[in-house]
C-alpha positions in Angstrom: -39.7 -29.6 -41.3 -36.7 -31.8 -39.2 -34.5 -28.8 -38.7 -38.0 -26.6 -37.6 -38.6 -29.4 -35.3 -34.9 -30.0 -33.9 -35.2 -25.9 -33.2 -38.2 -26.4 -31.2 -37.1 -29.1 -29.4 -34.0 -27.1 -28.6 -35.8 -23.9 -27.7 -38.0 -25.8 -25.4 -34.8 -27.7 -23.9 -33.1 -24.3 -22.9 -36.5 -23.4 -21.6 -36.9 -26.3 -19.5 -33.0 -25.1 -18.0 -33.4 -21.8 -17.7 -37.0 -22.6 -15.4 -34.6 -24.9 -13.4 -31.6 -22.5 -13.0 -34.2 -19.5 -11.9 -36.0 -22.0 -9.6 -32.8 -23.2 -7.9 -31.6 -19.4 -7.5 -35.1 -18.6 -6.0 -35.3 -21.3 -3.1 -34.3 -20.0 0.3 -32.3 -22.2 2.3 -33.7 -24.1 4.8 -31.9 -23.8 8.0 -32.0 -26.6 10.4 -30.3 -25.5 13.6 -29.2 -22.3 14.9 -26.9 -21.0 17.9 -26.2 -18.4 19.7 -23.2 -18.0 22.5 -24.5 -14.0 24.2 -24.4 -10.5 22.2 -22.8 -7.5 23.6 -19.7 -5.1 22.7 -17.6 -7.7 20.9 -15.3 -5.9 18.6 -12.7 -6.9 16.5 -9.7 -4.6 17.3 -10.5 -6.4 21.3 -10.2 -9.8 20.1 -6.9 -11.6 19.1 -6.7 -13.7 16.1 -6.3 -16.9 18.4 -9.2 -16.2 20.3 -11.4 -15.5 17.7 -10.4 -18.7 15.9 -11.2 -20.5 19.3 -14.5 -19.3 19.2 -15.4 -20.3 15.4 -14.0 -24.0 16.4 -15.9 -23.9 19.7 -19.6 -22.7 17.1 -18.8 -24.8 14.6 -18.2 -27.5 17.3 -21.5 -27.1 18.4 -23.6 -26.8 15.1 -22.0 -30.0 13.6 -23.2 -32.2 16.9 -26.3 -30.4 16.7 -26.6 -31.4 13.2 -25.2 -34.7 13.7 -28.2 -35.9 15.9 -30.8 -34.5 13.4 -29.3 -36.0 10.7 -29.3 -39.5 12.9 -33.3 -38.9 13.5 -32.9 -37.1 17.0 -35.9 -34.7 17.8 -35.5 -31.1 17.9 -35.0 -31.4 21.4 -32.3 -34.2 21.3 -29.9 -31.6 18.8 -30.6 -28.6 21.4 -29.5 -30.4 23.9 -26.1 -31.8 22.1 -25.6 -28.3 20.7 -25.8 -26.7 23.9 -23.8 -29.1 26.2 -20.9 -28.2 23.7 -20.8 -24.7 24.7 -21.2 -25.2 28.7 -18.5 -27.9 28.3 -16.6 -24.5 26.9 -14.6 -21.8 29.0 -15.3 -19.0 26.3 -19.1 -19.0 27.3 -21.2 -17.6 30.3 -22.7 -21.0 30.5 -22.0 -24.5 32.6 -17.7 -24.4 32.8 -17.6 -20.8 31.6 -20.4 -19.8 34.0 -19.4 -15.8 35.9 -19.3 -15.5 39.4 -21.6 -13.4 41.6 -20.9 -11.6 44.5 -20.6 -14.0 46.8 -17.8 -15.5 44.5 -19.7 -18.4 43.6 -21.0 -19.5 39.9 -24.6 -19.5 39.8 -26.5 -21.0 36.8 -29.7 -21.0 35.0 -31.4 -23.0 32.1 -34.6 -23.5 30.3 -35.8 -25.6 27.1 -39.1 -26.1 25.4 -40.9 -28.7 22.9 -42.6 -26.6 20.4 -44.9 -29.7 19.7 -46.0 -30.5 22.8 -45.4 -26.8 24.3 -44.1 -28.7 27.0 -40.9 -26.8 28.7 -38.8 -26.9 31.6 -35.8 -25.1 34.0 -33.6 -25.1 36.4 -32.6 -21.4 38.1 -29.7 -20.7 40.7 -27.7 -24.2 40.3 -24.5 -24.5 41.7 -23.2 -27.7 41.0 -25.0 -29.5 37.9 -22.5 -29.7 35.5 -25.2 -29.5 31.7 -27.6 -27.3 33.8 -29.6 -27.5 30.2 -29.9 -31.1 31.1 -31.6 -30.5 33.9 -34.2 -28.6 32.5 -34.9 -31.3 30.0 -35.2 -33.6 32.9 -37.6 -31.0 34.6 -39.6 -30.9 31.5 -39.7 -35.0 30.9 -39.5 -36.5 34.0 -41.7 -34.0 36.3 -45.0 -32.7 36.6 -43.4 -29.2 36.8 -42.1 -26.4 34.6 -39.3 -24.8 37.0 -36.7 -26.1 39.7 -34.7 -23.2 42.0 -31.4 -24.1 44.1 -31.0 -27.0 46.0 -34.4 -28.1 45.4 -33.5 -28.2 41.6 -30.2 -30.3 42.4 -31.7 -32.6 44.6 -33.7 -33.6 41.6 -31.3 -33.8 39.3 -29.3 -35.8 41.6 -32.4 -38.5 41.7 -32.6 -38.5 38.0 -28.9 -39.1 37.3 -27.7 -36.0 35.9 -24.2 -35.3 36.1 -23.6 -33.5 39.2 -19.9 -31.9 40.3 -18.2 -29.7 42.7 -18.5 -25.7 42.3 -14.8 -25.9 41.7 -15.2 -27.4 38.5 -16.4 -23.7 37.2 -13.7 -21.8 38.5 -12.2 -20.1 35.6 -9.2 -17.3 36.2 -10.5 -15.1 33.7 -14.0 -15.0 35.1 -12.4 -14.7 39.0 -10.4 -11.9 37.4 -13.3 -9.8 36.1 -15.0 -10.4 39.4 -12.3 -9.2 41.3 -11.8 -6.4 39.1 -15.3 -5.2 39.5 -15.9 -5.6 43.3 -12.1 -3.6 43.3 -13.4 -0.9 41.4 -17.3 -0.6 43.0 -18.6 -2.8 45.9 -21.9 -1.8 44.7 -21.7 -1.9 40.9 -23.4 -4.9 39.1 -21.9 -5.0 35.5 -24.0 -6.7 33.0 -22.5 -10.2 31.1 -23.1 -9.2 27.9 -22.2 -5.1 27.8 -21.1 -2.0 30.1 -24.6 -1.3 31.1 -25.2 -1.9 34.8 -27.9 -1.3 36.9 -26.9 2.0 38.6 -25.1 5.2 37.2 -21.6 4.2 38.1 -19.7 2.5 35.2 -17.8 -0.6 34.8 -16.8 -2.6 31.4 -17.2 -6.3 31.4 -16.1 -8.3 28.7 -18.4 -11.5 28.8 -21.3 -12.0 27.0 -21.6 -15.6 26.7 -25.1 -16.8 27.4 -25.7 -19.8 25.0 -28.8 -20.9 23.0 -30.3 -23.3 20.0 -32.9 -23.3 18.2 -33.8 -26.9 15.9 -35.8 -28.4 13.2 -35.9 -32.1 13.4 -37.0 -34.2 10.2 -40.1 -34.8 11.9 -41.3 -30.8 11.4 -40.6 -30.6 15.2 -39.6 -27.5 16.9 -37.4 -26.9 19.9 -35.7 -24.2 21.8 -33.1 -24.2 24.8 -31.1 -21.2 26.7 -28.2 -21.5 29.4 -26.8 -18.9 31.2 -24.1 -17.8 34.0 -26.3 -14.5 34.2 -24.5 -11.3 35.5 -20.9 -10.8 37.0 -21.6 -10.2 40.2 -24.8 -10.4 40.8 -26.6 -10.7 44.2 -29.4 -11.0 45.9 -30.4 -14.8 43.8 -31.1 -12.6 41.0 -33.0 -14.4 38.2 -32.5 -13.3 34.4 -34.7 -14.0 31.4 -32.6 -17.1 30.6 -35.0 -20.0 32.7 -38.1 -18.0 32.0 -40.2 -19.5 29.3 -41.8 -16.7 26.8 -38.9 -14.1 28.2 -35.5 -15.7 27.4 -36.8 -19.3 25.2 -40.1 -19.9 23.7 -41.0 -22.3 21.1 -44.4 -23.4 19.3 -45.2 -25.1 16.0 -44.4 -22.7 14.4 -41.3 -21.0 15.4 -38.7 -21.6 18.3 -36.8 -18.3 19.8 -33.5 -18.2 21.9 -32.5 -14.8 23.4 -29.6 -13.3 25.2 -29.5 -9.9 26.8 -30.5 -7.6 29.5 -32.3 -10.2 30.9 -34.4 -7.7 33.2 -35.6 -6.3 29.6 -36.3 -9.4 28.1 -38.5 -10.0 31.3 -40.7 -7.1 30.8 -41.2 -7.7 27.4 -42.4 -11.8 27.0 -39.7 -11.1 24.2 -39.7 -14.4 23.1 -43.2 -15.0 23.4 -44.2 -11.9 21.8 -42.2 -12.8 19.0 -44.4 -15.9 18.4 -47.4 -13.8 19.2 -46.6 -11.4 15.9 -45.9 -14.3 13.7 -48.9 -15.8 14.7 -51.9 -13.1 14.9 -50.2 -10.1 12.7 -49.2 -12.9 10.6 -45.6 -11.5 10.4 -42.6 -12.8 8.5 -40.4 -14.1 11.1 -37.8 -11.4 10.4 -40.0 -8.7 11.3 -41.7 -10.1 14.1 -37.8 -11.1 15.3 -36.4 -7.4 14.8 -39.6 -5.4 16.0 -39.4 -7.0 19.1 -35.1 -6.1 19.5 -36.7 -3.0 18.0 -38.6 -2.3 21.4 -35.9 -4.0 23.7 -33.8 -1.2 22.6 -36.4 1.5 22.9 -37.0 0.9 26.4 -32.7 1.4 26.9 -32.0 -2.7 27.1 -30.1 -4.5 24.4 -28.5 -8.3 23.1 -30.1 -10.2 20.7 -31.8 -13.7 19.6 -32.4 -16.4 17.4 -35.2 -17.8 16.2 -36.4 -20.7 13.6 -40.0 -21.2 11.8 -41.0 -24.5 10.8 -40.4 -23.5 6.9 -36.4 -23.5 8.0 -36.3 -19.8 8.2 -34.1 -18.0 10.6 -33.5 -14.5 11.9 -30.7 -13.4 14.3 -31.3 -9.5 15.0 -28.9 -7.9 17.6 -28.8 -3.8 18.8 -24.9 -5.0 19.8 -21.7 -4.4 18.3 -21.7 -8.2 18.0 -23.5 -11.7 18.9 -21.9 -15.1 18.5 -24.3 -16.9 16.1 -24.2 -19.6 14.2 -26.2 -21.6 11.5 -26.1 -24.9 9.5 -28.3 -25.7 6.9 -30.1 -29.1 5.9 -27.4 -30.0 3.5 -24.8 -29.4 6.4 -23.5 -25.8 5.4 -22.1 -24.1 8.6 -21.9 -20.2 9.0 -20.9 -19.0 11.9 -20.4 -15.0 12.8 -19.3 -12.4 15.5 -19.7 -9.1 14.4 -22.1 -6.9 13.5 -20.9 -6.7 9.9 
């Protein structure tokens, strides 16, 4: 009778482990922060080993601080703010010190950041001389009764609210002078794009930056945030405006998901793309993958490409691209980093 008991009890023990082990396998993580630093045709055999490893440090960089002010009990839009000033503080990205130039040679900036709580948002577009333009935004979106600031008007308030403010020398970068000068050598009226070789007439030029930056964050409070930066096109004239600043194109977040893109901004425009990726999660009641990919999906149909990222408040992410390759990055809530380039 002992022994038949000890074997039950035993059985019932390796039960008991085998429920854990199967439960443990079957729990997705739960991402707390996500990144993204622009998607275009980034390819291996074009980038050297020390570059590359500069942009893993520079990703990693940024998820860690991200992560650092969740795990300190930051809101969602504390960490997307830290995660994104590392990045504009960075040559390697279209964004703040890395910003392009545009035709006039002069590095014109835009950025945009929502509370998916309070669906409160705001933006700055055309800056020349804010040094974070993502804090800007946040002090749009905090500290006025508006959603979006353009030009001087934008840092004239910034300079009344303290944000760091520099001269337009502090964004000159060689290589982005270089690619400017190459283009206006090759075409006067060419606009390459800042994340492919796409442009917006029939004549064809390659530019190699695709550095528009973006986060996406979970706080411990179940809050949602989302925040995009961007040095837009090379070349670009004419005060031209991307998706980047423009809440439900280029950054949308709700509480239930929060969505970063980076692209073909003009495409991204015509689509809500962020929006409408909140829209299919919340009235097709779509998995966030899906709703993430479908809407890349019709980007790509209508001959526009990049990529996004996006976060639900379950700590799922999805980070579809129609590119060779997107900077991205992810850390979880137990501080596992994972960063990527390529498509595979």
């Amino acid at each position: 009778m002992m022994k038949q008991t000890r074997l039950t009890f035993i059985c019932l023990f390796l039960m008991v482990l085998a429920l854990c082990s199967h439960a443990q396998q079957a729990t997705p993580k739960r991402y707390v922060l996500a990144i993204h630093g622009g998607a275009g045709t980034i390819l291996k055999k074009n980038m050297s080993d020390s570059l590359e490893r500069a942009y893993v440090a520079e990703l990693t960089k940024s998820l860690r601080e991200g992560y650092r002010t969740l795990q300190s009990g930051g809101t969602s839009i504390d960490a997307v703010v830290a995660a994104i000033q590392i990045m504009e503080d960075s040559p390697l990205f279209n964004a703040g010190k890395g910003a392009v130039f545009n035709h006039k040679g002069e590095n014109e900036m835009d950025a945009s950041i929502m509370d998916g709580k309070t669906l409160a948002a705001g933006a700055v577009a055309g800056v020349h001389t804010i040094r974070n333009p993502i804090t800007a935004a946040k002090a749009v979106m905090e500290q006025s009764e508006h959603v979006m600031m353009v030009g001087e008007g934008a840092e004239e308030f910034a300079h009344s609210k303290g944000i760091v403010l520099v001269e337009p020398s502090y964004f000159w970068t060689k290589p982005r002078w270089d690619a400017l000068q190459k283009i206006l050598e090759r075409d006067k009226d060419a606009t390459a794009l800042d994340h492919d070789d796409k442009q917006s007439n029939t004549k064809k030029y390659i530019d190699e930056k695709f550095g528009t930056v973006g986060c996406v964050a979970l706080d411990q409070q179940g809050g949602l945030a989302a925040g995009t930066s961007t040095g837009g096109m090379t070349n670009k004239k004419y005060g031209r405006v991307g998706d980047a600043p423009i809440i439900g194109a280029g950054n949308y977040a709700n509480d239930q998901v929060a969505i970063s893109c980076t692209g073909w901004g003009e495409y991204y425009i015509r689509t809500v793309a962020a929006y409408d990726v909140a829209a299919k999660v919340a009235y097709a009641n779509l998995p966030l993958a899906k709703a993430a990919q479908l809407v890349i999906d019709k980007i790509a149909a209508l001959g526009g490409d990049g990529g996004m990222i996006a976060l639900d408040k379950d700590g799922r992410v999805a980070m579809p691209f129609n590119t060779a390759g997107m900077y991205r990055g992810t850390i979880t809530a137990d501080g596992k980093v994972e960063v990527a380039i390529y498509k595979d």
